[in-house]
Every structure is written in C-alpha cells, then in structure tokens.
C-alpha positions in Angstrom: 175.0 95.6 59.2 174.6 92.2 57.7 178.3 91.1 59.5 176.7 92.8 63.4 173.9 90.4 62.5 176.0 87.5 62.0 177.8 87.9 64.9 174.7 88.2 66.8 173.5 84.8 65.8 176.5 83.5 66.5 177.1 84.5 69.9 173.2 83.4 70.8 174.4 80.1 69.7 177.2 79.9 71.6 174.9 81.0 74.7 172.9 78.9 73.8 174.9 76.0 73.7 176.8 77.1 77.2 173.1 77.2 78.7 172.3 73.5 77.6 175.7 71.9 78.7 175.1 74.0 82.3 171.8 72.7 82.6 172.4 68.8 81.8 175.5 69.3 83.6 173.0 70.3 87.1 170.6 67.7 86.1 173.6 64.9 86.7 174.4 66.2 89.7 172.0 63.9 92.4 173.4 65.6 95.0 175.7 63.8 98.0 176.3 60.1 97.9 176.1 57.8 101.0 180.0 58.4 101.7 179.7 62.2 101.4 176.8 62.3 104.1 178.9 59.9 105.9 182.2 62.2 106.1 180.0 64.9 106.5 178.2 63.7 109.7 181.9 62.5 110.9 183.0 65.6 110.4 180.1 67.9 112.1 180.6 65.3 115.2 184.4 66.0 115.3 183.7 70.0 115.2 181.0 69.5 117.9 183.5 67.9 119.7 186.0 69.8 119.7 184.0 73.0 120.3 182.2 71.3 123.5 186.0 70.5 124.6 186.9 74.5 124.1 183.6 76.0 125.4 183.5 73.9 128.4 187.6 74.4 129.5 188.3 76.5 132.7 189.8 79.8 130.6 187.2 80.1 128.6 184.2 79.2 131.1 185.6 81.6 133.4 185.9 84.0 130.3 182.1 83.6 129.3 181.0 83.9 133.0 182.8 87.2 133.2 181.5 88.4 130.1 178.0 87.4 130.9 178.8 88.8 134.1 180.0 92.1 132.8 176.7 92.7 130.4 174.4 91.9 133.6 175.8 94.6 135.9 176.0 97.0 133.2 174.3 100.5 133.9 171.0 101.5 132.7 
C-alpha cells in the first residue's frame, strides 16, 4: 500500500512539473512577430493570386457557367 502511495505522489509531481513547464512555456509565446505577419500577408496575396488567375481562365469559367447552368435548369 504504502509503495501504490509513493508512486502516486510521485507521478503528481511529475504532472505537476510537466503542467508548469507547459504553461510558462505558452506564456513565452507572444504570438507572430512583424516578419511572420509579413510572410503571412505575402503569402495569402500570392494564393489570392493565383486562385483569381485559375477561377477567372476560360476552362474553368466555362466550367462554372455550366455548372451554375446545370443547377438552374434542374427539375423541380
């Protein structure tokens, strides 16, 4: 019994201490610096971009106009 108990305590410690490093660990953590927002934004504009250049080519405008065409002849 008394060895279940020691074991016990000693695993809450070790919790304990996993807990505490965690936590200061998030509390060092700010968050993004100036050069992450700024590769970030670069790299949302490049996607929008590159998604406006696909959207807005001739095989896949025709493709969306047929498919938006298809679901507003469907049958009722």
């Amino acid at each position: 019994m008394q060895v279940q108990t020691q074991m016990r305590v000693q695993v809450r410690k070790r919790l304990s201490a996993w807990w505490r490093a965690r936590r200061a660990a998030a509390r060092r953590d700010a968050g993004m610096s100036t050069t992450e927002y700024a590769m970030g934004t670069i790299a949302a504009a490049a996607f929008a971009a590159v998604l406006y250049k696909v959207l807005t080519s001739g095989t896949v405008s025709k493709a969306l106009e047929s498919v938006i065409g298809k679901a507003l002849d469907a049958p009722f």
